[in-house]
N, C-alpha and C positions, 0 to 999 in steps of 0.2 A: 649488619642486619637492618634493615631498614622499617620503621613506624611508620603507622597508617590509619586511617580514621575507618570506624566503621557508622552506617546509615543510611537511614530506608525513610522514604517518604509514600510508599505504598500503602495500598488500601487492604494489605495482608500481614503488616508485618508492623509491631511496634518495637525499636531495638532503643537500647539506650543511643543516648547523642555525645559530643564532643569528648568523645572516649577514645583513646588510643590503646592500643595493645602489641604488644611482638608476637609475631611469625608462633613460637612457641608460645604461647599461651591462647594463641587465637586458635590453633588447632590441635590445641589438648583435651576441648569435649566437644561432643556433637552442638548444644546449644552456639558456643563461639562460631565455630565453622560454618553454621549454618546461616548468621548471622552478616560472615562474612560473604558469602555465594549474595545474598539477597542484596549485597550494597550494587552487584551488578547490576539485580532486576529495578534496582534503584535509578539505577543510572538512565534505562531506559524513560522513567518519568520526567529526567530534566527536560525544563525549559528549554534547555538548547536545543533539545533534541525531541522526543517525540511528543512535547507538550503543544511544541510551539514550529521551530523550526523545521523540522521532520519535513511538514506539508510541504511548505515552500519546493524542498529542494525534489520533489517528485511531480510535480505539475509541467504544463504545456506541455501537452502531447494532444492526440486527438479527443480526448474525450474526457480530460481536467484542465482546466484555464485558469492563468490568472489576469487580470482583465485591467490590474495597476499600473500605472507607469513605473519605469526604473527606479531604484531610490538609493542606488551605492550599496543596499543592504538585500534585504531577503529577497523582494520581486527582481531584483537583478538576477538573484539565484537563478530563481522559476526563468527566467527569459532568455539564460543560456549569454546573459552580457556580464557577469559578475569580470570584476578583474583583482588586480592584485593588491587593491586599497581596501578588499570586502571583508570586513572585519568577522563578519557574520560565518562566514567559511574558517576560519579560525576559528572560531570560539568551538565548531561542530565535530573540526579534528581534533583540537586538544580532547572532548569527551571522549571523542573514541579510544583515542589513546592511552586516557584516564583510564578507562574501563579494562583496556586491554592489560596496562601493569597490575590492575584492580586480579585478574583473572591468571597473569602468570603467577604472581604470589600463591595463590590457592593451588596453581597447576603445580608448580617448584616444591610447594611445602608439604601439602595435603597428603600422597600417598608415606611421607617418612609421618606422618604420624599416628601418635598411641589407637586414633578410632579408626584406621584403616584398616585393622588387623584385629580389634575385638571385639565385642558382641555389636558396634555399631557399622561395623564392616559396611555391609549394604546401603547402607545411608549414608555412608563418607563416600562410597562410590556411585552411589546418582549425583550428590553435590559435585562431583567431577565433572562429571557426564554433564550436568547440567554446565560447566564453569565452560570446559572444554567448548561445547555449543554457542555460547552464547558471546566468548572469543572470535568464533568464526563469524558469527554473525557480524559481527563488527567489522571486521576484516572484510566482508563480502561486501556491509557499506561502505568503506574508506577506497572498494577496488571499484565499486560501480561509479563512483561522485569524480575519482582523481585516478584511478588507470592503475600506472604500478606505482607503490607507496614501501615506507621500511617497515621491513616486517620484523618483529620484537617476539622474541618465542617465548626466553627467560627473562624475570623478575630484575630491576634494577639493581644491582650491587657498588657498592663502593671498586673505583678502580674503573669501570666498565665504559666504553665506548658509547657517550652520549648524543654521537651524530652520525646514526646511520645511515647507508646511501638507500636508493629505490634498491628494492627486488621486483624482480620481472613479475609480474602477477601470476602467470601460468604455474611461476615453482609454488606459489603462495595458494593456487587453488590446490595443488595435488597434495600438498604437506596437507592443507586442513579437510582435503577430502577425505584423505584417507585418515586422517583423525579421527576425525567424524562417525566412518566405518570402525573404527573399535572402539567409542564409547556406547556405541548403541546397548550394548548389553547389560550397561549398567544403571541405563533411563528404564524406569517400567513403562508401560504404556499409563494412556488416562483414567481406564477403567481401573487400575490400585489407585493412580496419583490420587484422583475424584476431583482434578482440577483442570483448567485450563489457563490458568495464571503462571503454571512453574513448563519449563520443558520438561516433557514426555518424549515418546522413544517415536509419535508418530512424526512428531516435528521434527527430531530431530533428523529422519531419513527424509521428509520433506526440505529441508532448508539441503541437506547432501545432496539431495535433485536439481532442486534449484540454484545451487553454486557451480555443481556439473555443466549445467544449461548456459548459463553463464558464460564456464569456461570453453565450452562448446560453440558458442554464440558468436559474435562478430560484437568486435570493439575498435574503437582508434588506440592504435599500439601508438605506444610511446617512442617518441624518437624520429621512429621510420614515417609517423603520419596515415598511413594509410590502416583501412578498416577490413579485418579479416577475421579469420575465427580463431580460436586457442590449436593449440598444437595437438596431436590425436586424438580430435574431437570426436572422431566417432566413438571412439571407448567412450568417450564420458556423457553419452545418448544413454549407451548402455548399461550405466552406472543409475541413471537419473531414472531409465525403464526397470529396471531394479528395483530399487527403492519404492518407488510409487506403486508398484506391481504388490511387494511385500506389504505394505499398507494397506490397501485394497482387500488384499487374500486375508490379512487377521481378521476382519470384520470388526474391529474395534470402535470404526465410525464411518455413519454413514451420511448421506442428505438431507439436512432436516426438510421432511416435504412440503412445509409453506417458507415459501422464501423470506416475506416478511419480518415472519419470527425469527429469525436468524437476529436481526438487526431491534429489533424491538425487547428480546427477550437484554442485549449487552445493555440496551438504556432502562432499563428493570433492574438493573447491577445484579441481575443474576447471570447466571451457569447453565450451559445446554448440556446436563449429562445424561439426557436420554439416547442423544445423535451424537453428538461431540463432533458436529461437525468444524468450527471453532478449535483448531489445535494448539495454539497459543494464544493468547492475548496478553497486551502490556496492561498490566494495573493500575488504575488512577485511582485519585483517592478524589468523594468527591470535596469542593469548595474549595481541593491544595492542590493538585491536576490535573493538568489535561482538558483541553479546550474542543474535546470530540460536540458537535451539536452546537459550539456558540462559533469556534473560527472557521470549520468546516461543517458546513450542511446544507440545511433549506433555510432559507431567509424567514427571522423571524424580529419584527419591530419590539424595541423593548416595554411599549406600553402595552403587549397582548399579554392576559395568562401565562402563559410558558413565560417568559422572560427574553432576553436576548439572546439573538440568534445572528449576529450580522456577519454571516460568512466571507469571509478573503474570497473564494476562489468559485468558479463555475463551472456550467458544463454548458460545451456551444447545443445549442437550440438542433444542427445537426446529428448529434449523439439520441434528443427523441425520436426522432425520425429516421432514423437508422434499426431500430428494432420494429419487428413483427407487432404490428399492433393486439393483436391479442398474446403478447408474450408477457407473461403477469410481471415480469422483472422489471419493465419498464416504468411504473408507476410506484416501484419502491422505489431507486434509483433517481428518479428524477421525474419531476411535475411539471404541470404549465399555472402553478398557479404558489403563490406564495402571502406571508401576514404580515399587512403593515399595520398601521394605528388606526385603519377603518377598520379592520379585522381582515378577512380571508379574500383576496383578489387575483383575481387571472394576469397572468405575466402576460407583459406589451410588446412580444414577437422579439423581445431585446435578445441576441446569446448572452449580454450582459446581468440578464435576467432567471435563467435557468439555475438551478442548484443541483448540486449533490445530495439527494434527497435519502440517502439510505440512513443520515445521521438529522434529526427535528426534535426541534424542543417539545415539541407535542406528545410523541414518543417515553419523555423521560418522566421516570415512576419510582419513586414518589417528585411531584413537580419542581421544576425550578423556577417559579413564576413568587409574587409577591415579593417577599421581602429579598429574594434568592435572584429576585429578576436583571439584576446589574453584572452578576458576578459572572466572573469567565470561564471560572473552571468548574466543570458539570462533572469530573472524575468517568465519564462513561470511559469503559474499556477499550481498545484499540484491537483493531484483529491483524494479527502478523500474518497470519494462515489459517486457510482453511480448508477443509476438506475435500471441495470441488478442485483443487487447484489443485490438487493431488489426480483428481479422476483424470482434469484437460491434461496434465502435464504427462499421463500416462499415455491417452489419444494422440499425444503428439508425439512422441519419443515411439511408436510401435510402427506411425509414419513411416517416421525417418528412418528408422534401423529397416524395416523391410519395403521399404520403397514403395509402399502403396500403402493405404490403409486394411488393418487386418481386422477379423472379424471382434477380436477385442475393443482396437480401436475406434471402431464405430457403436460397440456396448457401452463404452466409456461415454462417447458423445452422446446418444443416447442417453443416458443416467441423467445426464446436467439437464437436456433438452426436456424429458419428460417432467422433471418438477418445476419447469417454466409454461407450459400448455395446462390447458385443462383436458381434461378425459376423455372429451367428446374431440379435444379435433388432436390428439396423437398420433394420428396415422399419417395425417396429414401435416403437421408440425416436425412433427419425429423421425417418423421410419421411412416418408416418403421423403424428407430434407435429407436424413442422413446419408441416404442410399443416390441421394441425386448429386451427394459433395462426396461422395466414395470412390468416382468415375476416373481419379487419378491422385498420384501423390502430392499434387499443388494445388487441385481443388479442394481435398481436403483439408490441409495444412491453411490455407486463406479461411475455409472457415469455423479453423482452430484460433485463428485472429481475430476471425470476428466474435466467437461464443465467448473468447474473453470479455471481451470490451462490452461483451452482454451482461457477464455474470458476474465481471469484477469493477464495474464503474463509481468511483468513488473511494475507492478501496487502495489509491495510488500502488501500484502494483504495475502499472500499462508501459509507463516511462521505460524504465527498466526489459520490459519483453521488445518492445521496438528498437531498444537499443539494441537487444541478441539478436532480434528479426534481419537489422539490417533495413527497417522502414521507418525508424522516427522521423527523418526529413518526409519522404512520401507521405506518410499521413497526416502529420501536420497541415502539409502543404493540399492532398485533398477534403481535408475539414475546413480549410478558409474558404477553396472553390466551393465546397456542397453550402455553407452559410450563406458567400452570395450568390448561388442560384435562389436561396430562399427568400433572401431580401428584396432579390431582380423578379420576381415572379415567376423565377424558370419554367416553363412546362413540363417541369420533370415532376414538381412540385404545387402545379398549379393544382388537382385535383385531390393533392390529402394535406395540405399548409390551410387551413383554413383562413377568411377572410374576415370574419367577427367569431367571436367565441359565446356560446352560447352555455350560460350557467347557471346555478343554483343550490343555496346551502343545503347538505342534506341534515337529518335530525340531529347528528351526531355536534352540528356548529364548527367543527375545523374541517367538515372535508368538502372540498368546491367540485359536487358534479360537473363536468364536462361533458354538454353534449355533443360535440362535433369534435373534438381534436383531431379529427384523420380525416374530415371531409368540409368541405364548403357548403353552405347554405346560405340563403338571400338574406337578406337584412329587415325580414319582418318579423312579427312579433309572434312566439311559440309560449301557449299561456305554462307561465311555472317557472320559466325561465326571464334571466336578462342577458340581454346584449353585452357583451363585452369587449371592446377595444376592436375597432375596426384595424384592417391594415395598416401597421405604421409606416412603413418607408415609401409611401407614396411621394413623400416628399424631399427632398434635398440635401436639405439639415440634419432630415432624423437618418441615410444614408453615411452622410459625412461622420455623423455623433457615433453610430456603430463601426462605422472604417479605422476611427478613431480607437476606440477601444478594442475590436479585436487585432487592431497593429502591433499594438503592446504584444501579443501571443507570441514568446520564442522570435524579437525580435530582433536577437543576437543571434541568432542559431543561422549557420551558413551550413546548407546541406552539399557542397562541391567538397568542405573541411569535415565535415562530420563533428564539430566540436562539442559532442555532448558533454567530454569530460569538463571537472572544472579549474581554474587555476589555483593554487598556491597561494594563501596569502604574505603578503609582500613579512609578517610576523614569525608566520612559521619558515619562511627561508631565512631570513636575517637571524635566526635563532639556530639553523641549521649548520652554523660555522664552516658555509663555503659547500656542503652535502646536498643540497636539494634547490632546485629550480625549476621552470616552466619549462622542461624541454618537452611537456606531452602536448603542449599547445600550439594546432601549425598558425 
């Protein structure tokens, strides 16, 4: 029988610490048991992983950059050059791994005990539910990062076989899909939970969607090299339009209608349980996790109010310009202006410059400025999912299964669409877009790719979908062409890249009107406003200085290999006693 620690560093849970306990005593009353479930949700705050790491390994794609040079460690991740000395890939499997023994324990022991069967029944069977889930999820990241990997169902025992080979991921999605499918009964939805900290039953038929799609998706197979999709992918369309259909139909949650507050309300450290659109999130606690708003967000100097904000990572200056100018997402999402030590300044046409703007220290309430101003962990919540991803992922799968978009389909597109317009131009934004990208099953589907990268920018979530698309090379590769038409002057660009930025504080003191972002004006004087930063790449240098930096982007990634997976560290095969090696690597 094996001992094990339990603890929580979340912002919901205080358990004791450096406590051991056995299998039987840990699930002899609902307190232990419970206790033991959350050392999972635990696990999710480590530093290895979504405090810190997490970001890294979901970036460079079209519309999250990291703009670092290589360093053996984390930006190697992001640039698809990691090799097998990366210490940092290790450290991210061991957790998974941790978590997943953390979760066979609970799954092996949990139903043989005394509160499975008496008055605490129901609550010994959501913490399943919950345990069950949140296994897969792991499993779903060790399949997306490394291809096929060993799959561990039961709990370590004395005796047992400590080096197992790969399993084919395919057998690994249908075991945990269908898992999946019969614990639902025992998660409630949000509306009992009243949270969105713990799995709920909406998440967890979303994340069964999302691993379907996955398995449905196109990956580099292991061995064979070549990038294909899982084996009777159409059923698992139909799995994923299930699920997200059944969601939708509860009415359990829906849009929150200003986009904003989606993101504003997590750095409030509150709860949307008006909308719930938010169906999970990881808990950080603040000043002990989670660096949401200081390592990822809008650039913020640490001698402003708010405090430090010196985000890792960006978004190319193509991604503004990519959106509907009057589409309100754009300016949660990402700015042209950012706070150094003058205060509030218009960015200098850098992609180096752009942020992921849905996370700002400005945002966070109560502040983290003054004495709080150094520290890196701001505890803001993390969104695993959300509700929209639910709607697209429905728009997309009704696609696919009936080879055109069906009139639900284009309901669902619609839904996302309308709470990005304003009122006055939805005919036009909305009904006349939808009905113009309806005209067939690949013009809809393309701009199911783009509504993402509209509604989910920052949100690392993108990686991942290009990789099922079968376009992370393609995009990649036309986000570096659309930046230098930007820098070159394209004429594609010449008439909405403006040439000076024309600005002014409004009353508020953090927020930099903009008046021309989408068009050119001469270089004279507009009373109320100032000038701001003429054209930079007129010149050679400032050319060279950005070629520079955006080379770094995925500049390991060969799109003829497809190598998105990543390698093995040279730790966990030498550990693996002769069982595991880089064969997924062509």
């Amino acid at each position: 029988m094996s001992i094990w620690s339990l603890s929580s560093c979340t912002d919901y849970l205080k358990t004791e610490s450096n406590s051991t306990f056995t299998e039987e005593k840990v699930f002899s009353n609902l307190d232990f048991a419970t206790k033991a479930v959350n050392g999972m949700y635990a696990d999710l705050t480590s530093n290895t992983w979504y405090t810190y790491n997490y970001l890294f390994f979901k970036v460079d794609n079209d519309i999250e950059i990291n703009l670092s040079a290589n360093n053996a460690s984390t930006t190697s991740v992001s640039h698809y050059a990691a090799d097998e000395g990366n210490g940092v890939t290790k450290s991210v499997w061991d957790l998974l791994y941790k978590s997943i023994e953390r979760a066979n324990t609970i799954i092996d022991d949990l139903p043989n005990s005394p509160i499975w069967t008496n008055e605490f029944a129901a609550k010994a069977q959501q913490l399943y539910g919950e345990t069950v889930t949140l296994r897969a999820n792991c499993y779903y990241e060790l399949i997306s990062m490394w291809g096929d990997v060993p799959f561990k169902e039961k709990s370590s025992q004395s005796g047992d076989n400590f080096f197992l080979p790969k399993t084919d991921r395919d057998s690994i999605y249908v075991k945990l899909i269908k898992e999946l499918a019969e614990v639902e009964k025992y998660v409630p939805w949000m509306s009992d939970t009243h949270t969105s900290q713990r799995v709920n039953k909406a998440f967890v038929k979303g994340l069964r969607a999302k691993m379907a799609l996955a398995y449905a998706g196109y990956s580099l197979r292991n061995k064979t090299f070549e990038t294909r999709r899982g084996k009777d992918w159409q059923a698992y369309y139909k799995i994923a339009n299930q699920e997200c259909r059944e969601v939708i139909e509860s009415g359990k949650h829906q849009l929150n209608p200003n986009f904003a507050n989606i993101f504003k309300t997590m750095q409030s450290y509150s709860m949307d349980l008006t909308y719930n659109e938010v169906l999970f999130e990881v808990a950080f606690g603040r000043l002990v996790t989670g660096r949401i708003a200081e390592l990822f967000g809008m650039y913020f100097d640490q001698s402003t109010k708010y405090g430090r904000g010196y985000t890792n990572f960006n978004v190319p200056i193509s991604y503004f310009y990519s959106f509907d100018r009057t589409d309100t997402r754009r300016n949660v999402s990402t700015e042209l202006y950012y706070y150094n030590s003058n205060g509030v300044q218009a960015i200098s046409f850098n992609a180096a410059r752009a942020c992921p703007c849905k996370w700002r220290k400005s945002w966070i309430n109560p502040s983290m400025g003054g004495s709080y101003a150094s520290s890196g962990y701001t505890g803001v919540n993390w969104p695993m999912m959300r509700y929209a991803d639910i709607v697209l992922m429905y728009a997309e799968t009704e696609n696919e299964i009936n080879g055109a978009p069906t009139t639900a389909a284009k309901d669902a597109l619609s839904s996302v669409r309308n709470r990005a317009f304003p009122a006055a131009l939805q005919v036009s934004k909305v009904k006349n877009y939808v009905d113009s990208v309806a005209v067939s099953k690949d013009a809809f589907f393309n701009a199911i790719v783009d509504e993402r990268a509209w509604e989910f920018g920052g949100e690392l979530v993108r990686k991942y979908d290009l990789v099922r698309w079968n376009l992370l090379g393609t995009k990649i590769n036309k986000m570096k062409d659309e930046c230098q038409k930007i820098i070159n002057d394209d004429p594609k660009y010449a008439k909405i890249v403006p040439n000076y930025l024309f600005t002014k504080l409004l009353a508020d003191g953090e927020t930099l009107d903009i008046l021309n972002p989408d068009y050119r004006l001469p270089s004279t004087a507009i009373p109320g406003y100032s000038i701001s930063y003429g054209w930079p790449f007129a010149s050679a240098a400032a050319k060279t200085s950005f070629n520079t930096t955006m080379g770094y982007v995925a500049n390991g990634y060969n799109m003829a290999k497809n190598n998105h997976l990543l390698p093995l560290s040279s730790g966990t095969i030498s550990s693996s006693n002769g069982t595991l090696s880089n064969d997924q690597i062509p």
